[in-house]
C-alpha positions as CSV (number, residue, x, y, z in Angstrom):
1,X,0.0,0.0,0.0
2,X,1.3,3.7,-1.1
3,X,1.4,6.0,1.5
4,X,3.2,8.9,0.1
5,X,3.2,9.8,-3.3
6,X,5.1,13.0,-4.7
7,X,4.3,13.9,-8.5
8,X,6.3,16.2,-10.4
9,X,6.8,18.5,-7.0
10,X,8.8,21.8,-8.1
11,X,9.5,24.9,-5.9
12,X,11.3,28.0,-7.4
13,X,12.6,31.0,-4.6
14,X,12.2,34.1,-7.1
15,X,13.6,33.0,-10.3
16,X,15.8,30.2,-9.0
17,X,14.4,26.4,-9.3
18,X,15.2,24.4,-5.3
19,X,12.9,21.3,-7.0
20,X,12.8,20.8,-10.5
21,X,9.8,18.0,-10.7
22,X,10.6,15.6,-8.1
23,X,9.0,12.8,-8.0
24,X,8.7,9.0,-6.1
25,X,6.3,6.8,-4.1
26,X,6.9,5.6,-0.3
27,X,5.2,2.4,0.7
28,X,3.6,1.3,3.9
29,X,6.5,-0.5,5.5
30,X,9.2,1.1,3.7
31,X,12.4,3.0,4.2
32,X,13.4,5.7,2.0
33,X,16.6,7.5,2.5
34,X,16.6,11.0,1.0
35,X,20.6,11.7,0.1
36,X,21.9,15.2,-1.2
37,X,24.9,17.8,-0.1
38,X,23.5,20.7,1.6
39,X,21.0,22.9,-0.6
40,X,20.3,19.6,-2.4
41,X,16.5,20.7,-2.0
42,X,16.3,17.8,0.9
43,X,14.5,20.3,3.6
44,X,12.5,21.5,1.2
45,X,11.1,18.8,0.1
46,X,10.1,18.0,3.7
47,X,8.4,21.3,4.0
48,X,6.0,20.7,1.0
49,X,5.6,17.2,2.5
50,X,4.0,18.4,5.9
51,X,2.5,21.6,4.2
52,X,4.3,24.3,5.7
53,X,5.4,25.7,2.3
54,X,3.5,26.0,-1.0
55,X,4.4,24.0,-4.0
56,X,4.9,25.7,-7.4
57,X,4.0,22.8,-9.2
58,X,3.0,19.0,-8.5
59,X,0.8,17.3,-5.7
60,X,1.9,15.5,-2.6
61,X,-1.2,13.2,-1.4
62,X,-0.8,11.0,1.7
63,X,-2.6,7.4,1.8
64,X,-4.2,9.7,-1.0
65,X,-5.2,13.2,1.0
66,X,-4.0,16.1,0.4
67,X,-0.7,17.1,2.0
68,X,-2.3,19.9,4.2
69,X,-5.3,18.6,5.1
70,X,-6.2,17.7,8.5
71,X,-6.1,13.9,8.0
72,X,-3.0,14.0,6.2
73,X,-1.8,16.2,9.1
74,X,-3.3,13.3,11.5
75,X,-1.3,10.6,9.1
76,X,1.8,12.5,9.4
77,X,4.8,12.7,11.9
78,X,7.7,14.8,11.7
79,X,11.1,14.4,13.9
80,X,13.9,17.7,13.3
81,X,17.7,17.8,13.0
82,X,17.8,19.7,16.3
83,X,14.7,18.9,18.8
84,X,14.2,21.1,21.7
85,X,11.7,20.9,24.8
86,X,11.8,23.2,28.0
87,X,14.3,21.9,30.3
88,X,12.4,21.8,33.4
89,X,10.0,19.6,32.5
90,X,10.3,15.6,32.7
91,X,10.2,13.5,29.8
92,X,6.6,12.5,31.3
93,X,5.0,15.9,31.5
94,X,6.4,16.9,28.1
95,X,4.9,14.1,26.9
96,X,1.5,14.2,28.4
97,X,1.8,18.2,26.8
98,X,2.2,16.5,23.4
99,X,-0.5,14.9,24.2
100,X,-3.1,17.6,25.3
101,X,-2.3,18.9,22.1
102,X,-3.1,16.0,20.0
103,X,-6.4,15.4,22.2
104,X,-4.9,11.9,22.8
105,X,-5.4,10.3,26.6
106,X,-2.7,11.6,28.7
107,X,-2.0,7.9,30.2
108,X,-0.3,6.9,27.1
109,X,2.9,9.1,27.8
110,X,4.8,6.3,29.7
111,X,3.9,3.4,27.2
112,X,5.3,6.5,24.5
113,X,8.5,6.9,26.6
114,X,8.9,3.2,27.4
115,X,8.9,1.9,23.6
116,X,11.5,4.1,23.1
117,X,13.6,3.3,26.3
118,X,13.0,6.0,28.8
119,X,10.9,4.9,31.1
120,X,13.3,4.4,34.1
121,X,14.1,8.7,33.0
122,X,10.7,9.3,32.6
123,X,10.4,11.5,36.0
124,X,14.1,13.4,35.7
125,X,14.4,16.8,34.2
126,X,14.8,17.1,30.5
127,X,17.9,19.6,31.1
128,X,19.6,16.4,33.2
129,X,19.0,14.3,29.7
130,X,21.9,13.6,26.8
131,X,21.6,14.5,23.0
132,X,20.4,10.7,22.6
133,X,17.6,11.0,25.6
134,X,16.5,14.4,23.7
135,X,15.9,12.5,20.5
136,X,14.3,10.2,22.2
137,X,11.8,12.2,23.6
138,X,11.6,13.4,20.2
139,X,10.5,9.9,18.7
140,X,8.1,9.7,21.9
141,X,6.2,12.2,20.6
142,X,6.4,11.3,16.7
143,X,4.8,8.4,17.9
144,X,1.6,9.6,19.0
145,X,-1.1,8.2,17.4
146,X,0.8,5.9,15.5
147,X,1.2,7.7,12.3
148,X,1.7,6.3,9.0
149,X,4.2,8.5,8.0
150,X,7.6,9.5,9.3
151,X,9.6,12.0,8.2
152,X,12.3,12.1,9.9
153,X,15.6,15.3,9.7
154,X,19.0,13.7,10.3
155,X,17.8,11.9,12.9
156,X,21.0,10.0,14.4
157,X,23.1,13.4,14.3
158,X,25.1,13.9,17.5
159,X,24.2,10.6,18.6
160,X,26.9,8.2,19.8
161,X,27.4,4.9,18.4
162,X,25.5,3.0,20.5
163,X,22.4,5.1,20.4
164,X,22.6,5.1,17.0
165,X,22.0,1.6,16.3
166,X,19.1,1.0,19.4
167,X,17.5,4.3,17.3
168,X,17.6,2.3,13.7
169,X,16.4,-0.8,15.9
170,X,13.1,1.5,17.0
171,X,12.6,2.2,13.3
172,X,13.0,-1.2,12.5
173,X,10.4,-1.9,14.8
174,X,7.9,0.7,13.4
175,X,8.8,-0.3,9.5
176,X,7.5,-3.6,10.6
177,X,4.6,-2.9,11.9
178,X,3.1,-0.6,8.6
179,X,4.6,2.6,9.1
180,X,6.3,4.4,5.7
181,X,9.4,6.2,6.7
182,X,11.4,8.7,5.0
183,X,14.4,10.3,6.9
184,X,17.4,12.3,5.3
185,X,20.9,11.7,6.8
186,X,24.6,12.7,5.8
187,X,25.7,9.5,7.8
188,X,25.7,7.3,4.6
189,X,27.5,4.0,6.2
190,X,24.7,3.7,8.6
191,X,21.9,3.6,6.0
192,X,23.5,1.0,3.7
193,X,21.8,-2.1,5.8
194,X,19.0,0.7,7.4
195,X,17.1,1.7,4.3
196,X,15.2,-0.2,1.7
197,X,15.9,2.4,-1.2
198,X,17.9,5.2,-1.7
199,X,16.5,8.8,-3.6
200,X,19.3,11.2,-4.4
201,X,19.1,15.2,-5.2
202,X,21.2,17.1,-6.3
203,X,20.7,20.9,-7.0
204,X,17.1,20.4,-6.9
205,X,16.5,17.6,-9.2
206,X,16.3,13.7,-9.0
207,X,19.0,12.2,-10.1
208,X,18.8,8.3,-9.1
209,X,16.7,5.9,-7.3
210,X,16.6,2.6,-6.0
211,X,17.8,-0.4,-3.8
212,X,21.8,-0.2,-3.1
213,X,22.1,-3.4,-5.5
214,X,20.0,-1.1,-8.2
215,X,22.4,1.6,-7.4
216,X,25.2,-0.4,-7.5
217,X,24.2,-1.6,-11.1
218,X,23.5,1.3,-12.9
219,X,27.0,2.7,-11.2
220,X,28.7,-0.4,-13.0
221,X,31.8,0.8,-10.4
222,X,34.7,-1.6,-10.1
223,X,34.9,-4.4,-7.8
224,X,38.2,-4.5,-5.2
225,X,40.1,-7.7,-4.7
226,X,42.3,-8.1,-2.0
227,X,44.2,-11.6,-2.2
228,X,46.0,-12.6,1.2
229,X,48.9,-15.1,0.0
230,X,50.1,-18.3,1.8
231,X,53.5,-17.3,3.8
232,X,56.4,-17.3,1.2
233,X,54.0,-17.3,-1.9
234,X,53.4,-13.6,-2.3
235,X,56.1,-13.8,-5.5
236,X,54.3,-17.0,-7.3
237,X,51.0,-14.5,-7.2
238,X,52.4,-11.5,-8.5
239,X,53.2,-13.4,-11.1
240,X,50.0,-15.1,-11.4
241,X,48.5,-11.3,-11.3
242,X,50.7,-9.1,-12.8
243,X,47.8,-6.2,-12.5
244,X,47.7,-6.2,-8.9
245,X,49.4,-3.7,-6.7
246,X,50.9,-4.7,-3.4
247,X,50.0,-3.0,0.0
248,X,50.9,-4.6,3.3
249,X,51.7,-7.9,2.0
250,X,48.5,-8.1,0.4
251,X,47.5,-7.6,-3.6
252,X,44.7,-5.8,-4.6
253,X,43.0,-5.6,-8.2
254,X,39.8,-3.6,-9.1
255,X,37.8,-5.2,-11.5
256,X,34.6,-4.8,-13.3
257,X,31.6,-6.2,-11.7
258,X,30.9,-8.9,-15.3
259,X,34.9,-10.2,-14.8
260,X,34.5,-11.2,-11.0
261,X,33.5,-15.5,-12.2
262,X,36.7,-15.4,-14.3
263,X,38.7,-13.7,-11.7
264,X,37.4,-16.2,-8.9
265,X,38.5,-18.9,-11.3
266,X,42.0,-17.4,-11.8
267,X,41.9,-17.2,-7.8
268,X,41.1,-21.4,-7.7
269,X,43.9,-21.7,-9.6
270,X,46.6,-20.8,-7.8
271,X,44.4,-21.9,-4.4
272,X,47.8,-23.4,-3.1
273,X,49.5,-19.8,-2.8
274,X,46.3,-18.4,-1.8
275,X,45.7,-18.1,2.2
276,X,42.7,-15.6,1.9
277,X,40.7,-13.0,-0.4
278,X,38.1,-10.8,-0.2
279,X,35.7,-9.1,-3.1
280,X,34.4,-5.4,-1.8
281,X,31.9,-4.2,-3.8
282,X,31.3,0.0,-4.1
283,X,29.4,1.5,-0.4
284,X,27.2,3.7,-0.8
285,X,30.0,6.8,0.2
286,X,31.3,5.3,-3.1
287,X,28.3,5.9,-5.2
288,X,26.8,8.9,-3.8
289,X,29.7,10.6,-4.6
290,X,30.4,9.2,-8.1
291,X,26.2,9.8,-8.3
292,X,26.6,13.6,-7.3
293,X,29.8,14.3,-9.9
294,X,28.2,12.9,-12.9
295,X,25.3,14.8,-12.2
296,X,27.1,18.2,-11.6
């Protein structure tokens, strides 16, 4: 099921074009990275999303309503770069606030701050919390009234490591469970195993779409080899790969991605020289950038 769909979505400041007819679909379940350098058009895209700014052109419907209208707004949650709540209140009461305001029942702020693990913090301060208990608070109140649509603003940024992957592990858990999520980030390591499908802008427009495998395809980047050789056999393989460099007592090759069966056979063959090798294929650092330079 389509929750978001964007058609053709353009936005021009005076006479200069931020979105040049953007245009994809987010499922129910699904998790959409939005990639670009800054002034890609990334923010403002989320804008026209949750209706604070007016398109120039297109349509943005959610599970088919119109962006701005009050069930779209209902449908829709929305998580910034940089969340901020009054210090002196607890996680609890700024969460029942949330709450009020949503005309939701105020007992559902601990459930809120337990699924996203603060309920032993739920009655401290919010000035005694860390970046990571801030956006967790943050995700509390995304969460209210289960929304079917996340849009969520570098949401890991600041966060250490380990809070990083328990915060992917919470959208994990939401992705499951129906809700369509679509969340910019400058962290691109992080969303290579977090994300279903990547949409990259650059200077307003589209310029690629897909899974990382789709990506990886239409890329056609080379492959990199790196052959470990049995103790004493490093010379028998330098002959046996006279293309390979060496780097700390290892050879590496890049190939293309249609030569890796033939390379792999040429490996079996000398598998008595051979202690160990490894085929990396392009990360997704690797093709954003090679993405973003053809496109400029």
């Amino acid at each position: 099921m389509t929750i978001l769909t964007l058609s053709s979505l353009t936005k021009r400041y005076g006479g200069r074009v931020v979105l040049d007819a953007v245009g994809f679909d987010v499922a129910a379940g699904e998790r959409v990275a939005l990639l670009g350098h800054n002034g890609a058009g990334k923010s403002t895209l989320m804008k026209l999303i949750l209706g604070l700014i007016r398109a120039d052109g297109g349509n943005v419907t959610i599970e088919g309503h119109a962006r701005a209208s009050a069930t779209a707004r209902s449908l829709t949650a929305y998580l910034p770069e940089n969340v901020a709540f009054h210090p002196a209140l607890t996680g609890r009461e700024q969460i029942r606030y949330f709450l009020r305001l949503r005309g939701r029942p105020l007992a559902e702020a601990d459930a809120l701050l337990a699924k996203v693990g603060l309920a032993d913090a739920a009655g401290r301060r919010i000035g005694t919390y860390s970046k990571g208990m801030r956006q967790r608070v943050g995700l509390a109140q995304a969460l209210i009234g289960a929304p079917k649509l996340m849009i969520l603003d570098e949401p890991t940024s600041g966060l250490d490591p380990v809070s990083r992957r328990e915060f992917y592990g919470l959208l994990d858990g939401l992705a499951a469970n129906g809700t369509a999520i679509l969340l910019s980030s400058h962290a691109l390591s992080e969303l290579e195993a977090r994300t279903d499908r990547m949409i990259i802008l650059s200077q307003g427009r589209q310029v690629a779409q897909g899974t990382l495998a789709d990506l990886r395809a239409e890329a056609a980047l080379p492959l990199t080899v790196h052959i470990t050789p049995e103790a004493g056999a490093l010379g028998a393989l330098r002959s046996a790969f006279p293309e390979a460099r060496c780097a700390s007592g290892r050879l590496v090759l890049s190939i293309q991605p249609q030569e890796k069966l033939e390379l792999l056979e040429r490996v079996a063959a000398q598998r008595g020289h051979v202690a160990d090798f490894d085929v990396h294929a392009a990360t997704l650092d690797d093709l954003y950038s090679h993405i973003s330079r053809r496109a400029a």
